[in-house]
N, C-alpha and C positions, 0 to 999 in steps of 0.2 A: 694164579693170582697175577695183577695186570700190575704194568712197572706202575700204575698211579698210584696203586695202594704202598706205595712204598714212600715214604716223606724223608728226603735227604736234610739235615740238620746242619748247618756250619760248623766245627768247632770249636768250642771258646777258651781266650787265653788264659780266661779267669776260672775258676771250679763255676758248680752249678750254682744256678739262679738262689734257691732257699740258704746255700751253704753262702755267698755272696752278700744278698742282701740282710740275714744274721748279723754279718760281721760288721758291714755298714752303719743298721740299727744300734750296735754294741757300741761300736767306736765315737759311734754321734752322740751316744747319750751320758759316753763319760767323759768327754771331751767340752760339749755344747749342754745338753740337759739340767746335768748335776748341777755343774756352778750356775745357772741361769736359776733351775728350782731353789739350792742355797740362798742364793744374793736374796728369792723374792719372800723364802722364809723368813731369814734372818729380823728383820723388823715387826715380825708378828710378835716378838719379845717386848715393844714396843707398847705395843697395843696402837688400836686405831687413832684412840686420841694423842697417842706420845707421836705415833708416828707421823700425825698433822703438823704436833706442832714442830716436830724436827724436821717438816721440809717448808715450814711458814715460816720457819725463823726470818729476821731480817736481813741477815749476812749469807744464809741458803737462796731466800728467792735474789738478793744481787749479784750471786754467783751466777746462779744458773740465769739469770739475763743476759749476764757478760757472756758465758759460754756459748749460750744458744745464739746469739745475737750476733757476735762476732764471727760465728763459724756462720750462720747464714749472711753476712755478707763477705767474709772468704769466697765464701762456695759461689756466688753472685759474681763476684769477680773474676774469679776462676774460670768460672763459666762464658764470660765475654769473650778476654782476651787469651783461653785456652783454646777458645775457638779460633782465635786467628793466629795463633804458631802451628796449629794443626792445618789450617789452611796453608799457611807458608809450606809447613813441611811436605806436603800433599799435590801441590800443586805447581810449584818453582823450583828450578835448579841452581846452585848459587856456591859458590866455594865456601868449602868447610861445613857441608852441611850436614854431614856425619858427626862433624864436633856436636854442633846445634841439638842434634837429632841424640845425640848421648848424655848432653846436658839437662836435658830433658828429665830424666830418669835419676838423676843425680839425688835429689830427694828421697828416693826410694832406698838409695844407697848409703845415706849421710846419715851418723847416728842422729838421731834429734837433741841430744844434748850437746852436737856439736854445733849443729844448724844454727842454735839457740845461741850459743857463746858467739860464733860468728855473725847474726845479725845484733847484737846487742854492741858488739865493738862497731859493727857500722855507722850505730845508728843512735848510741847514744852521744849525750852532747859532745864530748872530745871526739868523737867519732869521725872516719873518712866523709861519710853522707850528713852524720846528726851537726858536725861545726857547719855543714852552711845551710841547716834549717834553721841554727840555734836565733842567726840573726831575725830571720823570719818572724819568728815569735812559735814556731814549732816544733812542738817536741814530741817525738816519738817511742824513745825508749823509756822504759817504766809507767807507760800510759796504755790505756786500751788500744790504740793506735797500733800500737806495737804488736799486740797480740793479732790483730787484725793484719800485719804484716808478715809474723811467722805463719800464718793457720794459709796466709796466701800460697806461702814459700811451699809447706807440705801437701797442698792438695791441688797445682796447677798441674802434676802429673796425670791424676785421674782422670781429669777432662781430653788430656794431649793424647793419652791412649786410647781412649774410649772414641773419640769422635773420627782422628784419623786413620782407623781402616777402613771406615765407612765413608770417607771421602775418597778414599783409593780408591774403591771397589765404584764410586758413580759412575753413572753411563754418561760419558762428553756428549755423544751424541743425541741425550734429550735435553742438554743444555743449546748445543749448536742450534735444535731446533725448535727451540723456544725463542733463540735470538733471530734466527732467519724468519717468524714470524711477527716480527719488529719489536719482542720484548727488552726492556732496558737489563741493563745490567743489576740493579734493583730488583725487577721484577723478577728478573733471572732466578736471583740470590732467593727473594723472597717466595717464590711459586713452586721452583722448584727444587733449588738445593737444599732450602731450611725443614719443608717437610718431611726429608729423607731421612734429614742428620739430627732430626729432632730427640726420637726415641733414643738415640748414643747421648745426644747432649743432656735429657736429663739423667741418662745412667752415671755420668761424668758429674753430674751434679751433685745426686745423690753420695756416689760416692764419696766428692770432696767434702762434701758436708758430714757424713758419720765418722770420716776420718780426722776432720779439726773437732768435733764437739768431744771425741776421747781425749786429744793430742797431751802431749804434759811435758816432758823434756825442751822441747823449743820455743814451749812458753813462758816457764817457770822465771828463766835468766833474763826475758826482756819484758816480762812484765811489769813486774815491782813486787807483785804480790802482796798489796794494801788493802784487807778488808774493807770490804761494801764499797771499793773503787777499779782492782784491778787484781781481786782475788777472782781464777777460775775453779768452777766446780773439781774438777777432778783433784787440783791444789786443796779445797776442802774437804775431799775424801780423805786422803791423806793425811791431814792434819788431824782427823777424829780420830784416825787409827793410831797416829802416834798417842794420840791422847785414851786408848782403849775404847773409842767409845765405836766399836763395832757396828751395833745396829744402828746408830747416827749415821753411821758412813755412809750403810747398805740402802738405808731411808734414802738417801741425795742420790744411790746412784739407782735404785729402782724407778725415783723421777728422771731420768737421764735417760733410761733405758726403753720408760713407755712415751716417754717424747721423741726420741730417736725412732722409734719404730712407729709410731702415727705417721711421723715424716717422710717415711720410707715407703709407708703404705699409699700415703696422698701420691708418692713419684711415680711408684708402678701402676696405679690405679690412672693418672695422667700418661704413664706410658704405652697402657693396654690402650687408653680411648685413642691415643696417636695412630696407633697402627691398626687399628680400624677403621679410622677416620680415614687412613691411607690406601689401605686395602678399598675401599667402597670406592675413593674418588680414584683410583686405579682400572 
């Protein structure tokens, strides 16, 4: 017998493939499965028509306007200006930039019912920030505004991580040579940096945005929480539950859940064309 017929194996740190991927299947589906099939059973108690009219109601569809609406433009903003502290972080040395660079992350680490008490002292009208919008004529705390301010606070993490490894890891030297072929610092920007970091930006995107349209702790306190004004969805789950009304709740959040995931699908379906688009013009 020739040493070919012999196939050396690496050994793995995990048991075997069948006994692994078992365990995987088992643990995903009482973890993830279960309560995903629950939540989407739940309303069939409903019935089709209760369960229309429990996501038509008038105070449901101004929830979920507010929710979806505010977390997409969180996430929009996020998205700009996550992009240019990731640049900073990325690309400039500058003292204290470990503070910068740990503050960053802070959200991650901050309970959201604190976050929440924290921007609502800022920002409501006696507040350090809300006494010199009050002259203005702008008010922030107990307004949609507000919510639109905490959902910023919680999700400029996911852009800040997602975009700057991908800026670490660029090659200088196809920027030098794009400039040494008299390209401006726009074209630079826009030819070749943005194609690269596009695919991370809308991972960052995505992410910010699934993360504000659940959020509920750092909204609840600087919202107001004013039916058909500045009540968010998840604050209406909630309140059906206190009120027992279960499949009402699970109704608002299986709308939540198949708009969240449309959403998600539009991003990676834009992020597979990006990286083909990149691939090809490569």
């Amino acid at each position: 017998m020739t040493a070919a017929a012999y196939t050396w194996k690496r050994p793995s740190v995990l048991p075997g493939f069948g006994l692994t991927l078992g365990y995987s299947l088992v643990y995903l589906s009482i973890i993830v499965l279960l309560p995903l099939a629950a939540l989407l059973l739940r309303p069939a108690e409903l019935g089709l028509d209760g369960f229309w009219k429990a996501v038509t109601a008038p105070r449901v569809i101004a929830s979920l306007k507010l929710s979806f609406g505010a977390s997409a433009i969180a996430a929009l903003i996020n998205c700009a200006f996550g992009l240019i502290v990731a640049w900073v972080l990325a690309r400039y040395q500058f003292p204290l930039k470990r503070v910068v660079d740990a503050l960053v992350d802070l959200p991650f680490a901050l309970p959201t019912a604190v976050a929440g008490i924290a921007l609502t002292s800022l920002y409501a009208p006696n507040g350090w920030i809300g006494s010199l919008l009050a002259p203005l004529g702008i008010k922030v705390a107990f307004t949609p505004l507000g919510i639109v301010i905490a959902l910023i606070f919680i999700g400029l993490p996911f852009v800040v991580r997602t975009v700057q490894p991908v800026l670490l890891d660029l090659d200088r030297e196809v920027e030098d040579a794009a400039a040494s072929l008299g390209a401006t610092r726009w074209q630079n920007f826009r030819l070749v940096i943005l194609p690269s970091i596009f695919p991370a930006l809308l991972t960052g995107l995505a992410l910010a945005f699934a993360r504000a349209v659940g959020e509920y702790g750092s909204v609840i306190f600087i919202a107001g929480n004013m039916p058909m004004k500045s009540e968010i969805a998840p604050l209406l789950i909630v309140t059906k539950l206190e009120q027992y009304d279960y499949a009402g709740a699970a109704a608002i959040a299986v709308v939540m859940l198949i708009a969240s995931f449309l959403m998600l699908l539009v991003i990676n379906l834009l992020q597979r064309w990006s990286r083909r688009h990149e691939e090809r013009g490569a």
